[in-house]
PDBQT receptor file of N, H, CA, C and O in Angstrom, charges set to zero:
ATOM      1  N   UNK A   1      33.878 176.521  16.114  1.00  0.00    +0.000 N 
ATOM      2  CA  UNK A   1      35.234 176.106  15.850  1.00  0.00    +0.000 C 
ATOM      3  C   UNK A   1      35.720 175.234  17.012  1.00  0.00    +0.000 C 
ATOM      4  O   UNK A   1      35.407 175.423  18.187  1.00  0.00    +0.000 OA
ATOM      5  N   UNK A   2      36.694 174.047  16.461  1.00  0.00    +0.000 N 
ATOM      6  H   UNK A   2      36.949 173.894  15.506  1.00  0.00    +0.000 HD
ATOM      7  CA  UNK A   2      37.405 173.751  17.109  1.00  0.00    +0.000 C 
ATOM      8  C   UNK A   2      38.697 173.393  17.342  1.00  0.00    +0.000 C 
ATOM      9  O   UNK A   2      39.447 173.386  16.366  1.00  0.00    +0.000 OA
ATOM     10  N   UNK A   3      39.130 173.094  18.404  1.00  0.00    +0.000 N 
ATOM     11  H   UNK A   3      38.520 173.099  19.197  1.00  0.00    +0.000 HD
ATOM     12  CA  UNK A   3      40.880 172.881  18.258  1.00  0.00    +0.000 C 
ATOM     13  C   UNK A   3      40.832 170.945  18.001  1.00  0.00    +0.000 C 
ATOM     14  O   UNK A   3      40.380 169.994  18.639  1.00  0.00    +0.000 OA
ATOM     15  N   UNK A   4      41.292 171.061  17.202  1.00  0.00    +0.000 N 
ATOM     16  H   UNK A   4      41.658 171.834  16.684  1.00  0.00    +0.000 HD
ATOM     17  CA  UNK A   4      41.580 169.747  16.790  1.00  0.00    +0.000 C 
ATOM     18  C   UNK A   4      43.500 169.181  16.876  1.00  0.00    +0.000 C 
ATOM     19  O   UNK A   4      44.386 169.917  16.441  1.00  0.00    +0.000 OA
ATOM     20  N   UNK A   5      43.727 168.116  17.360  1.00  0.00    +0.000 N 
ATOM     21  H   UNK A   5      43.007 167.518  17.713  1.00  0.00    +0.000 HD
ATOM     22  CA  UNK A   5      45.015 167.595  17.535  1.00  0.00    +0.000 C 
ATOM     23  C   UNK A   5      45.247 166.756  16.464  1.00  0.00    +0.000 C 
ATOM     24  O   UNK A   5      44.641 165.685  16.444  1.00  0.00    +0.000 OA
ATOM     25  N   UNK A   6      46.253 167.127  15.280  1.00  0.00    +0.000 N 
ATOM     26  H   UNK A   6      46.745 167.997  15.296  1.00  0.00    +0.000 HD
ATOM     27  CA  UNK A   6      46.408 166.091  14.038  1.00  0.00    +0.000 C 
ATOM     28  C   UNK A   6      48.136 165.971  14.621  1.00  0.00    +0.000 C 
ATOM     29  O   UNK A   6      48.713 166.365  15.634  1.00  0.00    +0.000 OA
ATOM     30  N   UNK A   7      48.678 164.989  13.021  1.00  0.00    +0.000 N 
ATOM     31  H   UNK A   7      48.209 164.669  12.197  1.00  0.00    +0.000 HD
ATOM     32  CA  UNK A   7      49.774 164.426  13.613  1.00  0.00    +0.000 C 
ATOM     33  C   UNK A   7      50.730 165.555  13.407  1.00  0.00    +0.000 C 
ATOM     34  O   UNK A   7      51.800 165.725  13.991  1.00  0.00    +0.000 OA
ATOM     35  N   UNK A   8      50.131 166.367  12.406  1.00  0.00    +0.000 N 
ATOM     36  H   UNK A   8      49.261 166.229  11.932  1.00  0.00    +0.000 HD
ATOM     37  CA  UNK A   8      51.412 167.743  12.008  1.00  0.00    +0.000 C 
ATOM     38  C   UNK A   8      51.225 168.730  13.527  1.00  0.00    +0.000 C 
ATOM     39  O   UNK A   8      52.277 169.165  13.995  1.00  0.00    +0.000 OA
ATOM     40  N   UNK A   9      50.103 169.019  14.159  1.00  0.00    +0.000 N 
ATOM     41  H   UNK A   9      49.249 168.666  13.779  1.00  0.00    +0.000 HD
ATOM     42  CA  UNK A   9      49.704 169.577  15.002  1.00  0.00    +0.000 C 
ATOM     43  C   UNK A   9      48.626 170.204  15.434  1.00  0.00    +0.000 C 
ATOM     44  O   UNK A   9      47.686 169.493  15.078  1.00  0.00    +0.000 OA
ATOM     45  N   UNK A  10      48.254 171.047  15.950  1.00  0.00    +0.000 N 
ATOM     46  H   UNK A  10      49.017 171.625  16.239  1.00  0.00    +0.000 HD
ATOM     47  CA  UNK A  10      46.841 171.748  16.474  1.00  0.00    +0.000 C 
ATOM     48  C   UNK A  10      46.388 172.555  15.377  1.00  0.00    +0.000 C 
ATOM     49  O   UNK A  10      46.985 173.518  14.897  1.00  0.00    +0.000 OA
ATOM     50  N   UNK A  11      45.105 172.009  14.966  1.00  0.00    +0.000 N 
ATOM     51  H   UNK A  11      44.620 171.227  15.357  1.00  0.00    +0.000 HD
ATOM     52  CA  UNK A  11      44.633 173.092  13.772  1.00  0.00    +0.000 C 
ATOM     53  C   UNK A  11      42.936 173.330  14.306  1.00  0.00    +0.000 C 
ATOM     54  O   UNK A  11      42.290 172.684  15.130  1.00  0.00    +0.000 OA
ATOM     55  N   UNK A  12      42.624 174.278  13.641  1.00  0.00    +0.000 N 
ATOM     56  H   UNK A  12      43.148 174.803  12.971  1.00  0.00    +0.000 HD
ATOM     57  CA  UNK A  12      40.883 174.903  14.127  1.00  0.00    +0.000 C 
ATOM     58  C   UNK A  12      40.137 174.740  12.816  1.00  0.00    +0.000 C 
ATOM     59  O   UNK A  12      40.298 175.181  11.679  1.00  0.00    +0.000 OA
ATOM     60  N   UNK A  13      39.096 173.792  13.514  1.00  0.00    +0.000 N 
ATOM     61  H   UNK A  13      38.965 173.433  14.438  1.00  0.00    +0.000 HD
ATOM     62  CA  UNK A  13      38.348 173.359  12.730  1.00  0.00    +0.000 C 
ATOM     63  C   UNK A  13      36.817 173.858  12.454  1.00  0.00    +0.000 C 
ATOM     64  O   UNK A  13      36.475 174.346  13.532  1.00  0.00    +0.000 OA
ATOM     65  N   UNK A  14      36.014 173.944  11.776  1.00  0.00    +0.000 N 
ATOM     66  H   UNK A  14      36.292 173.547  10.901  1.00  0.00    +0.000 HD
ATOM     67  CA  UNK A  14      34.863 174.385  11.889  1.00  0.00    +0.000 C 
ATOM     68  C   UNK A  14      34.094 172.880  12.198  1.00  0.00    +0.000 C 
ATOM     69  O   UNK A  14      34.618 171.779  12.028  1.00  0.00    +0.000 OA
ATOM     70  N   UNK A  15      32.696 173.143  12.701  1.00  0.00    +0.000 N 
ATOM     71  H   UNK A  15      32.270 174.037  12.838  1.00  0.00    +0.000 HD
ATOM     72  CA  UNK A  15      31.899 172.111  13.645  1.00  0.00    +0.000 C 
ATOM     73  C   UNK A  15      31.432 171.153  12.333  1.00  0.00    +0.000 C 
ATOM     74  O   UNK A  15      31.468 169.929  12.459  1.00  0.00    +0.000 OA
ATOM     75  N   UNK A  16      30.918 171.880  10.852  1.00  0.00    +0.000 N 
ATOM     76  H   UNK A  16      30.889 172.875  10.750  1.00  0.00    +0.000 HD
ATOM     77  CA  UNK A  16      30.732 171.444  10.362  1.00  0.00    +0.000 C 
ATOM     78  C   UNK A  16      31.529 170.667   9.201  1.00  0.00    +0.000 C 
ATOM     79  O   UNK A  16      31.103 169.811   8.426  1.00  0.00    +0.000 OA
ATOM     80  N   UNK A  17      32.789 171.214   9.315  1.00  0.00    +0.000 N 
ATOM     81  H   UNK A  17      33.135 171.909   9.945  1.00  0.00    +0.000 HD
ATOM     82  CA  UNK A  17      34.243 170.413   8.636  1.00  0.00    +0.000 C 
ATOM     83  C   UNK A  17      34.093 169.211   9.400  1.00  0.00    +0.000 C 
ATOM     84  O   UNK A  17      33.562 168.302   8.761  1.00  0.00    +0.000 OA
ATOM     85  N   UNK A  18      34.477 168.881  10.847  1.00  0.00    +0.000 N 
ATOM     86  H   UNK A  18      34.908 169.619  11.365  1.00  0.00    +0.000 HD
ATOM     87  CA  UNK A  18      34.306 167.511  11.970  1.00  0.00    +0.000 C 
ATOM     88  C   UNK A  18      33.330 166.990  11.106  1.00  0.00    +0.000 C 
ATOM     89  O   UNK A  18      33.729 166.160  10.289  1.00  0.00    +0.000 OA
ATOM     90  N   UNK A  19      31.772 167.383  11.102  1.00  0.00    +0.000 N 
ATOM     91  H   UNK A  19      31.448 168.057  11.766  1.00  0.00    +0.000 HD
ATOM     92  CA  UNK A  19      30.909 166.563  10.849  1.00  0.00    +0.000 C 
ATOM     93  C   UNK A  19      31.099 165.819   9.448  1.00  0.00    +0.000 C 
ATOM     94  O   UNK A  19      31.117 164.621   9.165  1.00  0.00    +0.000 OA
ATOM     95  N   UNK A  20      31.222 166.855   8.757  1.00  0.00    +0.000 N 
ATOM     96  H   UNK A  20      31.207 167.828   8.987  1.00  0.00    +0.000 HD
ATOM     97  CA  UNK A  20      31.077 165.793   7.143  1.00  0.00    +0.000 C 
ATOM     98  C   UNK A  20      32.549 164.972   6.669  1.00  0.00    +0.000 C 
ATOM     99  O   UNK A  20      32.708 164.178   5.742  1.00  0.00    +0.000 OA
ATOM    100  N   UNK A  21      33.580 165.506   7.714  1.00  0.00    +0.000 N 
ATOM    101  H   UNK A  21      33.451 166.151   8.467  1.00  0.00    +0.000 HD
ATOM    102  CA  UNK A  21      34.360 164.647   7.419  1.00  0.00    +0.000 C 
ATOM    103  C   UNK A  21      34.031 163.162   7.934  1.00  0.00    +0.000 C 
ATOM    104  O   UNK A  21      34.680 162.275   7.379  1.00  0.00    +0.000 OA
ATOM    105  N   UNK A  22      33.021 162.731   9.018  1.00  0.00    +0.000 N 
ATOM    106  H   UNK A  22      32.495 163.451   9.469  1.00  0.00    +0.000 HD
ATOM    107  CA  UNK A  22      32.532 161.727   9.357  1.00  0.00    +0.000 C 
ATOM    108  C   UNK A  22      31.666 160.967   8.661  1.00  0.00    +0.000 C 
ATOM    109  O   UNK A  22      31.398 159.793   8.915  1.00  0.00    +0.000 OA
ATOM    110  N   UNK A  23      31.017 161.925   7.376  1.00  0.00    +0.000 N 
ATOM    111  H   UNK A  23      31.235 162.879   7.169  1.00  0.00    +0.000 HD
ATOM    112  CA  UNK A  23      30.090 161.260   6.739  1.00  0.00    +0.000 C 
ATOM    113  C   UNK A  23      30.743 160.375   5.390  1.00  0.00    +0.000 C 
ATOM    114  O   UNK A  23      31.819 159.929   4.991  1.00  0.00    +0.000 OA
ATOM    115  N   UNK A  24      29.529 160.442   5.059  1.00  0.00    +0.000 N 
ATOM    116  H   UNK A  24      28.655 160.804   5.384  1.00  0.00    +0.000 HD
ATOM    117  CA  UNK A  24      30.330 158.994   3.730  1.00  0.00    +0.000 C 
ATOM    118  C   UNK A  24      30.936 159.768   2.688  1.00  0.00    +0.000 C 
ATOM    119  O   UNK A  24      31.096 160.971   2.897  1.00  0.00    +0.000 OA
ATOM    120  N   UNK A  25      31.345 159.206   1.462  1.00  0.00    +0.000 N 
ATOM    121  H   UNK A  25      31.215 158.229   1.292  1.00  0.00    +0.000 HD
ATOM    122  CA  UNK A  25      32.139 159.866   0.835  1.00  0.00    +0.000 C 
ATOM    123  C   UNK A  25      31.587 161.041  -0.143  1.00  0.00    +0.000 C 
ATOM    124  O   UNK A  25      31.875 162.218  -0.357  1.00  0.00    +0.000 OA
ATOM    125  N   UNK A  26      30.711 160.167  -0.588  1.00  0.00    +0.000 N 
ATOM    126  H   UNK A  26      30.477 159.210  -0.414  1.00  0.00    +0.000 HD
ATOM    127  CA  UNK A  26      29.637 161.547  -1.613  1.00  0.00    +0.000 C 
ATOM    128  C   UNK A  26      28.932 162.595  -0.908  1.00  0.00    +0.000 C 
ATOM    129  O   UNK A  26      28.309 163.491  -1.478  1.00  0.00    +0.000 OA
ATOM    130  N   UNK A  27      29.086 162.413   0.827  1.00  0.00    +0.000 N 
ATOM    131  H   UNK A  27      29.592 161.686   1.290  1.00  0.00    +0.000 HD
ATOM    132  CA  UNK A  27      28.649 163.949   1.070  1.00  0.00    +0.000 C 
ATOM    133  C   UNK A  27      30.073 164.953   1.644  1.00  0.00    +0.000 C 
ATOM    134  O   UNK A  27      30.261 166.168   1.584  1.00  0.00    +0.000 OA
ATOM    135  N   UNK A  28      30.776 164.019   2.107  1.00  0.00    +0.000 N 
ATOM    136  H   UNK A  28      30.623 163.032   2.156  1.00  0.00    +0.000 HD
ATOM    137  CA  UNK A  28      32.026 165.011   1.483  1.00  0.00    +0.000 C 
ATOM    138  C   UNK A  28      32.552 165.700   0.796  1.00  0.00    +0.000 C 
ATOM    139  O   UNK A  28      32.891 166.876   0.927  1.00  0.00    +0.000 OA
ATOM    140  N   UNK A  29      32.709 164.662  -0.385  1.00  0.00    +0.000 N 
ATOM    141  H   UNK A  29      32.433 163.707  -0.491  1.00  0.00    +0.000 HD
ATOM    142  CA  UNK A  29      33.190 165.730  -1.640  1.00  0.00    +0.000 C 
ATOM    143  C   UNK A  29      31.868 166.981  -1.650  1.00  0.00    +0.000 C 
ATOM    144  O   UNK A  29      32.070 168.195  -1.605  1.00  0.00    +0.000 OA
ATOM    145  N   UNK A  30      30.459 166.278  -1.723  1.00  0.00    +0.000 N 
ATOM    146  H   UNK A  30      30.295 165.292  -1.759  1.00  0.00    +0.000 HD
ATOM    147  CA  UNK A  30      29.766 167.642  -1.813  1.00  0.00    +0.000 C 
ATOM    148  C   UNK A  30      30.173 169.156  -0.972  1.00  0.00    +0.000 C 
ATOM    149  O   UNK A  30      30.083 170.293  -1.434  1.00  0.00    +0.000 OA
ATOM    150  N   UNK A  31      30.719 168.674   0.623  1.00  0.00    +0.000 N 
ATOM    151  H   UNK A  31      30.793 167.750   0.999  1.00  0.00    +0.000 HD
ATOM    152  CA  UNK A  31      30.505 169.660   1.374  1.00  0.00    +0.000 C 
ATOM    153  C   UNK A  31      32.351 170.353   0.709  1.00  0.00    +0.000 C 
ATOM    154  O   UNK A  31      32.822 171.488   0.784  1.00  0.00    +0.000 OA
ATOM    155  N   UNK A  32      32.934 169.074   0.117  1.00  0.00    +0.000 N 
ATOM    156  H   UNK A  32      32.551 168.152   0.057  1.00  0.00    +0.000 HD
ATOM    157  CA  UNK A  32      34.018 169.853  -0.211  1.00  0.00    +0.000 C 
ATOM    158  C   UNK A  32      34.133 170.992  -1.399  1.00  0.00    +0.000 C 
ATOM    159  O   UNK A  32      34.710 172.073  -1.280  1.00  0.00    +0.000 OA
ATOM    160  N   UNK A  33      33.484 170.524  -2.518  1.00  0.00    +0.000 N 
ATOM    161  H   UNK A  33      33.015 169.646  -2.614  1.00  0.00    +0.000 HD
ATOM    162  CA  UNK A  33      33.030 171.473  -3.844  1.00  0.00    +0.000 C 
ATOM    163  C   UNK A  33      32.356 172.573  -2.939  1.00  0.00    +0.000 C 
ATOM    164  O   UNK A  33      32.915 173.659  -3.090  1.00  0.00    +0.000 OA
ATOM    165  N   UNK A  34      31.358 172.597  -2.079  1.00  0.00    +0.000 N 
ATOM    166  H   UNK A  34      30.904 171.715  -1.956  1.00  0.00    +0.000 HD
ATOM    167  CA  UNK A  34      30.737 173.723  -2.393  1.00  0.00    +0.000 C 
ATOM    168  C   UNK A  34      31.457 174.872  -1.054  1.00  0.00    +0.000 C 
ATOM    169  O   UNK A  34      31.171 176.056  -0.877  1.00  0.00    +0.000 OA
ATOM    170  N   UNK A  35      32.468 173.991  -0.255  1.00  0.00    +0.000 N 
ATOM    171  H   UNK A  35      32.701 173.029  -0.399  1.00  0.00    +0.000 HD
ATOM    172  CA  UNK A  35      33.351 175.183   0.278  1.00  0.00    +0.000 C 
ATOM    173  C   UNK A  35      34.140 175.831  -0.658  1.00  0.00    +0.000 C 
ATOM    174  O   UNK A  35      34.195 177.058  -0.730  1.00  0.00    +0.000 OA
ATOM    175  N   UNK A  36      34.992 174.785  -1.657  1.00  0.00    +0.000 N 
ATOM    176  H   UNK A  36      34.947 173.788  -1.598  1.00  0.00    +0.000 HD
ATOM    177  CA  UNK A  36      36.041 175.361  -2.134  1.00  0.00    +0.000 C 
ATOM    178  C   UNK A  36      35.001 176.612  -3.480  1.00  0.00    +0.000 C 
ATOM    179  O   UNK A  36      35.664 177.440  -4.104  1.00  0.00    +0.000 OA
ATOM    180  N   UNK A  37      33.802 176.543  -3.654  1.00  0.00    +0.000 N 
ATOM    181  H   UNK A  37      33.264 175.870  -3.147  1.00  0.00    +0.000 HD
ATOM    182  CA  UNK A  37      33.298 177.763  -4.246  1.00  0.00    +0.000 C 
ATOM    183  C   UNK A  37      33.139 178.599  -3.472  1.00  0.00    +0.000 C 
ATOM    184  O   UNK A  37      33.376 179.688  -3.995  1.00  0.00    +0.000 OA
ATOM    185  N   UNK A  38      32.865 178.676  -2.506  1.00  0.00    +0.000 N 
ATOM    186  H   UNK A  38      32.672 177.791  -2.081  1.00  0.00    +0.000 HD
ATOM    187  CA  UNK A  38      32.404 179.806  -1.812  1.00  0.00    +0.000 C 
ATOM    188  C   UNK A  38      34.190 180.622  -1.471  1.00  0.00    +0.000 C 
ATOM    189  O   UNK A  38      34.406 181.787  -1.807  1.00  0.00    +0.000 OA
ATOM    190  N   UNK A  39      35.237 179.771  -0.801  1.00  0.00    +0.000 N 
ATOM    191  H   UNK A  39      35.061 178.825  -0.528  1.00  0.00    +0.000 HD
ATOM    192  CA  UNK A  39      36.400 179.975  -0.910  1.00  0.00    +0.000 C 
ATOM    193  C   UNK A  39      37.110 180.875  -2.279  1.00  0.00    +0.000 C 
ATOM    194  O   UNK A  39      38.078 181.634  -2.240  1.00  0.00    +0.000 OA
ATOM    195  N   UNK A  40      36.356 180.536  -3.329  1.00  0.00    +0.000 N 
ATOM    196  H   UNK A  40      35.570 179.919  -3.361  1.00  0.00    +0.000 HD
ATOM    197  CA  UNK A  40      36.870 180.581  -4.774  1.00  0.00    +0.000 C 
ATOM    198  C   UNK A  40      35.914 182.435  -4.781  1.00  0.00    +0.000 C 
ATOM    199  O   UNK A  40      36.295 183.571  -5.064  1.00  0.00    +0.000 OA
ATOM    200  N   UNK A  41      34.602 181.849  -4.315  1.00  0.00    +0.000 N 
ATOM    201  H   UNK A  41      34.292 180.926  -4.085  1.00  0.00    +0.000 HD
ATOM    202  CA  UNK A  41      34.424 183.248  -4.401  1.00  0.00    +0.000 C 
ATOM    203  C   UNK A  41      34.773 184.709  -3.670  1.00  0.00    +0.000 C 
ATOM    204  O   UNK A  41      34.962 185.765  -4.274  1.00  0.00    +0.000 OA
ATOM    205  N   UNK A  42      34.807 184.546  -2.465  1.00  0.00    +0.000 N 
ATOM    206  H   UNK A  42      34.653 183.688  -1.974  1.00  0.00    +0.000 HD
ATOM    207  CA  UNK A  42      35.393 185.021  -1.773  1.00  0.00    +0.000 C 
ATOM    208  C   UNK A  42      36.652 185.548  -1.860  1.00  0.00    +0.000 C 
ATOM    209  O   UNK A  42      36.847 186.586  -1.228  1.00  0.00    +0.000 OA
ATOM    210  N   UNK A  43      38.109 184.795  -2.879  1.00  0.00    +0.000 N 
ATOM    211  H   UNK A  43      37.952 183.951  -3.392  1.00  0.00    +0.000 HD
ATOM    212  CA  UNK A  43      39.309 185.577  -3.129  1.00  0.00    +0.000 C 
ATOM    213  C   UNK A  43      38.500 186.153  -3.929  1.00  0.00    +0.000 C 
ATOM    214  O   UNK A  43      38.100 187.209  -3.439  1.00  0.00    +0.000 OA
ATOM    215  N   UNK A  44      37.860 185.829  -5.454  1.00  0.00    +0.000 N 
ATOM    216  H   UNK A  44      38.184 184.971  -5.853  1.00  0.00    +0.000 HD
ATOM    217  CA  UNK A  44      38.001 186.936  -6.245  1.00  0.00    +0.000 C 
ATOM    218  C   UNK A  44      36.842 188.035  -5.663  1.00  0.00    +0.000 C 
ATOM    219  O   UNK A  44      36.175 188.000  -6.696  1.00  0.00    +0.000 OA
ATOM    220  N   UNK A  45      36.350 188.657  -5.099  1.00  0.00    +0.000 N 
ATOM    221  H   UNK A  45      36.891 188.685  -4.259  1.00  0.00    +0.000 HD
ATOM    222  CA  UNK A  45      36.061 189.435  -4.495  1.00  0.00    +0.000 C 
ATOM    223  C   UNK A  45      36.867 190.263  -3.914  1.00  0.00    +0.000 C 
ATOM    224  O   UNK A  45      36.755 191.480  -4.056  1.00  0.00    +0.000 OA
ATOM    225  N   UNK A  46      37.801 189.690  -3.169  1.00  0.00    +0.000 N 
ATOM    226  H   UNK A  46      37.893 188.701  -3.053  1.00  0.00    +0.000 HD
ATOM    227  CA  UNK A  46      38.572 190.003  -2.321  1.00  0.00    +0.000 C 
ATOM    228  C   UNK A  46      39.591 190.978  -3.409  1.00  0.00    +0.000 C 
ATOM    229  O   UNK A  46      39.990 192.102  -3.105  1.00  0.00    +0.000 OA
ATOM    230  N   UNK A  47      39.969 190.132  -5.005  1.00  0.00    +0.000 N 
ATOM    231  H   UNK A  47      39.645 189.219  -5.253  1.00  0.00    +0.000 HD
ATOM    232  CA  UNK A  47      41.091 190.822  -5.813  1.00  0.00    +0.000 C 
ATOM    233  C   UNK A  47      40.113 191.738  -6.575  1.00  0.00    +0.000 C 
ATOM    234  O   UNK A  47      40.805 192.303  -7.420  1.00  0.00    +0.000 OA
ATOM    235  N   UNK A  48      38.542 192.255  -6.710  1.00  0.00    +0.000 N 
ATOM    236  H   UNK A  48      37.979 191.795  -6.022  1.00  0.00    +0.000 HD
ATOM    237  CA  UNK A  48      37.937 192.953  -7.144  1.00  0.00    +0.000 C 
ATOM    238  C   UNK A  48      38.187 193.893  -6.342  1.00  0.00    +0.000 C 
ATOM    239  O   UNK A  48      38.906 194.835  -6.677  1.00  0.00    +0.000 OA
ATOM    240  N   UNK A  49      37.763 193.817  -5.421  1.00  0.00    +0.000 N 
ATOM    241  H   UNK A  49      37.179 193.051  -5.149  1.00  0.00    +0.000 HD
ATOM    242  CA  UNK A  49      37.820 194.788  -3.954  1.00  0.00    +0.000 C 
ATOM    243  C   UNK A  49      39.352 195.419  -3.944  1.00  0.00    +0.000 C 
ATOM    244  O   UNK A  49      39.255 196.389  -3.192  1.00  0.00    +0.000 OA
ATOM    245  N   UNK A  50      40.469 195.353  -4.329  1.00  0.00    +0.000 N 
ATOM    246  H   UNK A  50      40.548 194.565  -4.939  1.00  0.00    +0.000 HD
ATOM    247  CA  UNK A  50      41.064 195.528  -4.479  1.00  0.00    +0.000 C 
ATOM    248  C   UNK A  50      41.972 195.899  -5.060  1.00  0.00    +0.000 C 
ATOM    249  O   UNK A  50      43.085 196.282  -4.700  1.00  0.00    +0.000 OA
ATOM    250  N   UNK A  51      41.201 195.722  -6.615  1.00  0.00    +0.000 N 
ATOM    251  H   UNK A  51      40.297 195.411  -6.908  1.00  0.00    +0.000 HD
ATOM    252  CA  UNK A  51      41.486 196.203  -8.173  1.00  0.00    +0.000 C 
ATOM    253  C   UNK A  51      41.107 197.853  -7.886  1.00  0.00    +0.000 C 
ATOM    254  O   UNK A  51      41.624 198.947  -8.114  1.00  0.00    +0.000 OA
ATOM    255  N   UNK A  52      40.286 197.497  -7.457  1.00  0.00    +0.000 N 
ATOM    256  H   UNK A  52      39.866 196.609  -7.272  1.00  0.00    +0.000 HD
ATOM    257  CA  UNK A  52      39.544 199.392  -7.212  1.00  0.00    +0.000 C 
ATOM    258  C   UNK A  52      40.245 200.142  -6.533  1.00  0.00    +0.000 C 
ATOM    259  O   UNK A  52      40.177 201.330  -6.846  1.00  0.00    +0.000 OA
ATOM    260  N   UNK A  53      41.141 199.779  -5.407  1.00  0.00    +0.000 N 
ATOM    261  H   UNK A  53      41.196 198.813  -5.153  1.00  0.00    +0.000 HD
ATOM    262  CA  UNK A  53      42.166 200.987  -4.652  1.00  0.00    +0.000 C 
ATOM    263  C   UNK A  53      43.105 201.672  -5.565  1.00  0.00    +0.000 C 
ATOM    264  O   UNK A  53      43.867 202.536  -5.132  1.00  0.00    +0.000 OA
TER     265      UNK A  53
């Protein structure tokens, strides 16, 4: 992780967010789809995990 300075302010970035935001556009979106699944999977887990209490 890192601390990154944007114009809204200081946000923490992962090493590999920096990187592919540097890359071209089609490996972006890739690295972007396959966070926002893992993201996607991760809540509903999270509301499974939680259905059960």
């Amino acid at each position: 992780m890192r601390l990154v300075v944007t114009k809204t302010g200081k946000r923490w970035r992962c090493e590999r967010s920096i990187k592919s935001a540097q890359a071209d556009r089609k490996t972006r979106d890739a690295f972007g789809r396959q966070i926002s699944a893992l993201n996607k999977a991760d809540a509903q887990a999270r509301i499974r995990m939680n259905a059960k209490d």
